[in-house]
C-alpha positions in Angstrom: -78.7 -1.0 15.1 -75.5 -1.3 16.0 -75.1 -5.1 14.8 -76.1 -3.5 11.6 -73.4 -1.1 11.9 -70.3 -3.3 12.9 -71.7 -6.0 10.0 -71.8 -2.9 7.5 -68.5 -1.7 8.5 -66.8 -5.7 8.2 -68.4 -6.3 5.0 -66.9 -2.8 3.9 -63.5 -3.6 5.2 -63.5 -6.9 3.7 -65.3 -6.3 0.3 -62.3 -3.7 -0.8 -60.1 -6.9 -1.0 -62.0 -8.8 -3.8 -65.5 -7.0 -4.1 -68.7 -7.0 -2.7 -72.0 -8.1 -4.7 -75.8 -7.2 -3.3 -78.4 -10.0 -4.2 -82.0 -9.8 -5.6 -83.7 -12.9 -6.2 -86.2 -15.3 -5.6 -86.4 -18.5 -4.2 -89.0 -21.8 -4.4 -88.9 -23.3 -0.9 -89.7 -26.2 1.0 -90.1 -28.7 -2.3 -90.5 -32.1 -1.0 -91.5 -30.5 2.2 -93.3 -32.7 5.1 -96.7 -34.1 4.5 -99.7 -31.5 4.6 -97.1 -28.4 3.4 -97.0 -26.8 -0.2 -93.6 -25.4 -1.4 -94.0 -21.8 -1.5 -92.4 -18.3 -3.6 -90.0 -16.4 -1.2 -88.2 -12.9 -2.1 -84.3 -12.8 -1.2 -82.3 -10.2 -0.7 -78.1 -10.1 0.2 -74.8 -9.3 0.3 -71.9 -11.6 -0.4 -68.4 -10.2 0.7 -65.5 -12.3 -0.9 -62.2 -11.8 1.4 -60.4 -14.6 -1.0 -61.2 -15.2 -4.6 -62.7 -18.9 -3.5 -64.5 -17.9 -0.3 -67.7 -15.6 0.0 -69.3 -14.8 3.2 -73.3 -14.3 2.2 -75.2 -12.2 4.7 -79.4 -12.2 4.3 -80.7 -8.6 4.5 -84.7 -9.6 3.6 -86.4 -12.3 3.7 -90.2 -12.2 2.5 -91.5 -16.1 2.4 -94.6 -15.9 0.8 -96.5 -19.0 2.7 -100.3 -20.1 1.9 -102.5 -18.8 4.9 -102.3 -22.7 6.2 -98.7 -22.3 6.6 -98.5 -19.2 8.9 -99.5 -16.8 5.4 -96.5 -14.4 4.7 -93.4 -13.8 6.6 -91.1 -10.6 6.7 -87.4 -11.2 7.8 -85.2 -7.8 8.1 -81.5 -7.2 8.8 -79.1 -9.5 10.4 -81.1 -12.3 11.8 -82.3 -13.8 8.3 -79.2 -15.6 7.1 -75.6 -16.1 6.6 -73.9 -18.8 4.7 -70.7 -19.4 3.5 -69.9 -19.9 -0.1 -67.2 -21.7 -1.1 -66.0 -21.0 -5.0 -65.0 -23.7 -7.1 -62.1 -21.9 -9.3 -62.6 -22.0 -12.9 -61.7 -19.6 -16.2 -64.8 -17.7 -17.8 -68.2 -16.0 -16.7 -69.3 -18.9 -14.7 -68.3 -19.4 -10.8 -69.7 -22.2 -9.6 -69.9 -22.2 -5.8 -71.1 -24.6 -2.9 -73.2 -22.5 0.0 -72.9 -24.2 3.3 -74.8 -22.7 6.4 -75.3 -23.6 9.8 -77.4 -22.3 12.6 -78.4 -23.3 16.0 -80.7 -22.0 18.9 -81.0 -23.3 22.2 -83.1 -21.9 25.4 -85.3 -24.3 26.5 -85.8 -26.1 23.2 -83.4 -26.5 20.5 -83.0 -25.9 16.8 -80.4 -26.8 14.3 -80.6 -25.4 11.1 -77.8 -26.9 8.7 -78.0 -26.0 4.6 -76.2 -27.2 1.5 -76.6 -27.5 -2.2 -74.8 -26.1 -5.3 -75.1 -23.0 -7.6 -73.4 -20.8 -10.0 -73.0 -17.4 -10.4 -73.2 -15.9 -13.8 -71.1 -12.5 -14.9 -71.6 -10.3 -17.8 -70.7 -6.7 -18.1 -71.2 -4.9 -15.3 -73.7 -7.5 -13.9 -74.6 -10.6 -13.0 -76.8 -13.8 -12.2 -76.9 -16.8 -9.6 -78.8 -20.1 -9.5 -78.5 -22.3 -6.9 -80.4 -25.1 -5.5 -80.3 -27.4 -2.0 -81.3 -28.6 0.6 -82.0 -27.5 4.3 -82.0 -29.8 7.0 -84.0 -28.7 10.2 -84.7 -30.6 13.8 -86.4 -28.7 16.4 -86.6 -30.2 20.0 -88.7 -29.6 22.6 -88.3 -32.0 26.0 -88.4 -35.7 24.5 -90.3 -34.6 21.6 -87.9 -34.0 18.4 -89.4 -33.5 14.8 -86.8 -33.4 11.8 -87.3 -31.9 8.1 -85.3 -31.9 4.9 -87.2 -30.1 2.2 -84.9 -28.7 -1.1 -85.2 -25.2 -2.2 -84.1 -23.8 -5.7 -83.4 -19.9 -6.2 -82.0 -17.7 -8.4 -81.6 -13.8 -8.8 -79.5 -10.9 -9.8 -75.9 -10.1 -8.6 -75.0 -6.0 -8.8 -71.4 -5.8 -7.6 -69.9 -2.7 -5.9 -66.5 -1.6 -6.0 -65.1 0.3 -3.5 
């Protein structure tokens, strides 16, 4: 609780300077995935804080990953352990920001796994609202003793942006 508390209170801090944005959207993962795994529907939902006009910090809130039952069936992801990626804005004039996302993750204890993520989007604005698509790719390698196994499916996703002023 109180991880969600200091991140609420940063993104607060930080959103007054050039606005905060909460995300709905869904996403198509694991296209191109390894052998034996479908791509599957996944629900996102998260806030982008943007301290400079061409870098947004974008924090996961949910994560539902709607897997076939051969894949584990479906996965719920809450609060601050689903994501976080870094967006950085490509400036140009109009109602379209293109942006690239970069994350990176890594857990070691025993076994390790590295989680890096790239790709490209664009977030659309009109009126009081607005739209992202984005597509990429994530690169995982898990390792356990000798025994390392690598994957690098793509993922498109796309959604509603509803900004909030403070």
């Amino acid at each position: 609780m109180k991880k969600i508390f200091a991140l609420t209170l940063a993104a607060s801090l930080l959103g007054g300077l050039y606005g905060m944005t909460f995300g709905l959207g869904a996403a198509y993962d694991n296209i191109a995935g390894p052998e034996g795994t479908d791509p599957y529907l996944a629900i996102r939902a998260d806030v982008v804080v943007k301290p400079l006009p061409v870098v947004g910090f974008r924090m996961g809130l949910i994560a539902v990953d709607l897997k076939p039952d051969e894949m584990g069936g479906t996965a719920y992801v809450f609060g601050t352990g689903v994501s976080t990626d870094v967006l950085a804005y490509i400036p140009m004039a109009g109602m379209v920001s293109p942006y690239i996302p970069l994350g990176f993750w890594y857990s070691g204890n025993g076994s390790s796994v590295l989680h890096l993520k790239g790709g490209l989007g664009a977030e659309f604005t009109f009126g009081g609202f607005g739209a992202y698509l984005e597509g990429g790719i994530n690169f995982y390698n898990i390792s356990v003793g000798d025994v390392s196994d690598s994957q690098n499916p793509l993922y498109v996703q796309g959604g509603f942006k509803i900004p909030v002023k403070f």
